[in-house]
C-alpha positions as a printed Julia matrix, in Angstrom:
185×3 Matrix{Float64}:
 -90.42  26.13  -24.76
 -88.25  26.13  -27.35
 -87.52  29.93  -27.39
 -86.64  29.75  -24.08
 -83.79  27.41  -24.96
 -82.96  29.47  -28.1
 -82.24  32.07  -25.76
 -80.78  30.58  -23.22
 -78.1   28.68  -25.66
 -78.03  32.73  -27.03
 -77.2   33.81  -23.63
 -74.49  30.64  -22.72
 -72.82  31.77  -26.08
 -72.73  35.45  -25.52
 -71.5   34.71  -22.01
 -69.05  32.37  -22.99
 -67.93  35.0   -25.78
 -67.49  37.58  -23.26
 -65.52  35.38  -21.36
 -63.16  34.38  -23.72
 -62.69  37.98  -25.34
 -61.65  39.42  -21.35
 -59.4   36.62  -21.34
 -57.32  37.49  -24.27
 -57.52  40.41  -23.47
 -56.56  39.9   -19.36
 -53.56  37.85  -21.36
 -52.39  40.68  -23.87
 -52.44  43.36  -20.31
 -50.14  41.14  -18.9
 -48.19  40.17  -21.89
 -47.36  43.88  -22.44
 -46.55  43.93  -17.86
 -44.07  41.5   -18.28
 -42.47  43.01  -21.45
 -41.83  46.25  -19.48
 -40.57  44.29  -16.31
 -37.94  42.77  -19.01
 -36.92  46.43  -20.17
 -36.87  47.31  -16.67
 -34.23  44.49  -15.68
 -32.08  45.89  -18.27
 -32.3   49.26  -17.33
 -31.28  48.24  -14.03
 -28.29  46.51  -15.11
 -27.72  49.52  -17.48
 -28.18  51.83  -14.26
 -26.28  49.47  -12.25
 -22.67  50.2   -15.12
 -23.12  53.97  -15.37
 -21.09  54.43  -11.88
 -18.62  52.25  -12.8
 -18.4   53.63  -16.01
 -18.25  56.85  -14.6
 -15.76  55.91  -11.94
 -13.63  54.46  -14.59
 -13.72  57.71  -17.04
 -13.07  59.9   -13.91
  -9.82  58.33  -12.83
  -8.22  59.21  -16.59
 -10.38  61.98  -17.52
 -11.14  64.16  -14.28
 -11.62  67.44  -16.45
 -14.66  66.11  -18.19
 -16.5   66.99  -14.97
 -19.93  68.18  -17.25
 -20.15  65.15  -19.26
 -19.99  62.95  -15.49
 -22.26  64.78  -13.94
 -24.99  64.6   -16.46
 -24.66  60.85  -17.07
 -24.99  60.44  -13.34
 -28.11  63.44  -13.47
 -29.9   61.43  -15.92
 -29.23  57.78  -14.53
 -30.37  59.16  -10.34
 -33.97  60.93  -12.45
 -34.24  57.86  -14.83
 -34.53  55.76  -11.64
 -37.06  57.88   -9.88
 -39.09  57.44  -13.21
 -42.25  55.41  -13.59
 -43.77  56.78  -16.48
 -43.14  55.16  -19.44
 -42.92  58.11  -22.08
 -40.98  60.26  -19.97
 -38.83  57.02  -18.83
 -38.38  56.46  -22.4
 -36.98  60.18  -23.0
 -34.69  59.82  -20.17
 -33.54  56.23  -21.04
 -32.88  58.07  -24.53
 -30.74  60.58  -23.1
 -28.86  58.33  -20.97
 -27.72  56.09  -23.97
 -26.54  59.47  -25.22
 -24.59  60.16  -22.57
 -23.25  56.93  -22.17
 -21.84  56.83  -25.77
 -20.12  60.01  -25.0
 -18.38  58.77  -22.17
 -17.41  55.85  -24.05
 -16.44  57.96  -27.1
 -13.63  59.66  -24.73
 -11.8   56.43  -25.3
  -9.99  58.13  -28.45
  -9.02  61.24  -26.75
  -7.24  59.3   -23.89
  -5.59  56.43  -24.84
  -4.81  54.91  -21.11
  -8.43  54.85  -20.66
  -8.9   52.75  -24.26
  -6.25  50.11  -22.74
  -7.78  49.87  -19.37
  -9.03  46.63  -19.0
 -11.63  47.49  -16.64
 -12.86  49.98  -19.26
 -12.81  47.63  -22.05
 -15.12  44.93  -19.83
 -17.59  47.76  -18.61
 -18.16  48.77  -22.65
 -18.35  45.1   -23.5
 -21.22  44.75  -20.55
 -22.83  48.02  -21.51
 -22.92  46.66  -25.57
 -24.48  43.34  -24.31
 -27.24  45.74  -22.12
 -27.67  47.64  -25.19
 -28.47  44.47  -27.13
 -30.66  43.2   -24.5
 -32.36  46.27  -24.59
 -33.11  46.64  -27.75
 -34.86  43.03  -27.88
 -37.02  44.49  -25.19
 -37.97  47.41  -26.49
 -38.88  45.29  -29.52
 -40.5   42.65  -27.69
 -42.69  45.33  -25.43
 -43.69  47.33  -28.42
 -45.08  43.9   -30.14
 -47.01  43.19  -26.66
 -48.28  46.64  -27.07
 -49.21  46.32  -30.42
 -51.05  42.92  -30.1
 -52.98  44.39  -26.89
 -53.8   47.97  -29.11
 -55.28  46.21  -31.95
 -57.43  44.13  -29.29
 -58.87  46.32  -27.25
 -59.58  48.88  -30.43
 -61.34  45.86  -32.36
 -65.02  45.82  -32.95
 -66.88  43.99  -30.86
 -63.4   43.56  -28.76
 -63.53  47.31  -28.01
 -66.7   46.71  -26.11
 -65.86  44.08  -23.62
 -62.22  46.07  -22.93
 -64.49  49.34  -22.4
 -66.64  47.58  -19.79
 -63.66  46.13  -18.3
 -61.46  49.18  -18.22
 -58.5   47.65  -20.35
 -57.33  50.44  -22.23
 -54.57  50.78  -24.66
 -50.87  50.83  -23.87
 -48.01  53.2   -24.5
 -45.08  52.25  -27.22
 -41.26  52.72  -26.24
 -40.36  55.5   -28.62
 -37.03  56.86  -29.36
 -37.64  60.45  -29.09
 -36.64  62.97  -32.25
 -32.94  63.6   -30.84
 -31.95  60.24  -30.59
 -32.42  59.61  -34.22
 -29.53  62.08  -34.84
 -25.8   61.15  -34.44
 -23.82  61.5   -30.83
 -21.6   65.06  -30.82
 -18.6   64.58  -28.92
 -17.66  67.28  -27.54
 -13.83  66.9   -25.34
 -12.65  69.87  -23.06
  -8.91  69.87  -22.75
């Protein structure tokens, strides 16, 4: 008799362990959900400047046709982009871009005194900040839910349950290196 509730308190406890573990873990997975929905709010705003942006380079700077085109390229492909590493890639590239069209400020002074110009790079700093938090904030959420579901006996209970590890936002090896600008005249 008193085995049996030995192992039935064994069993309550392993059950409740279980329990708890797949619910810190359920909370991590949807910790690191709700960090990407953040970074993808500010990509959309980001997404939702490059026209303008472009719009607004285009009416002083027509001849820098290339550099237009490939900012609008990468924004219509980073929008068609689920993944996260090769969203992260793009999103790199874009930035990229984006600085160079911003750069062309110093080669065409009307577009530097444009006051329409001067409010889209103040919006597009502010998404950049933004951004940044989120990237920061994700990669935490994916750190917290990595170490969790690779922790023994976590690893076991995340296995079972099919809650795998997540992906970090990385800057990619060509981001790390500084903008060329590069003006056609």
């Amino acid at each position: 008799m008193m085995a049996t509730v030995i192992g039935a308190l064994l069993i309550a406890a392993l059950l409740a362990w279980l329990v708890a573990v797949f619910n810190r873990l359920v909370r991590l997975r949807n910790q690191v959900r709700t960090a990407w929905a953040d970074i993808d709010v500010q990509l959309m705003r980001r997404h939702d400047l490059v026209p303008q942006l472009v719009s607004a380079v285009q009416a002083y700077a027509d001849h820098e046709r290339a550099a237009l085109d490939a900012v609008t390229a990468l924004r219509t492909r980073a929008m068609d982009t689920s993944d996260a590493a090769t969203l992260s890639d793009l999103e790199q590239s874009l930035g990229a871009g984006i600085q160079r069209l911003i750069a062309l400020q110093e080669a065409y002074p009307a577009l530097a005194a444009s006051d329409g110009f001067a409010q889209l790079q103040a919006d597009l700093v502010d998404v950049e900040a933004q951004l940044q938090y989120a990237r920061r904030f994700y990669n935490g959420a994916v750190r917290d839910l990595n170490d969790a579901v690779q922790r023994v006996p976590d690893t076991i209970v995340a296995r079972l349950t099919g809650i795998g590890a997540a992906g970090f936002f990385q800057a990619d090896d060509g981001s790390r290196q500084p903008v060329p600008v590069e003006l056609a005249h």
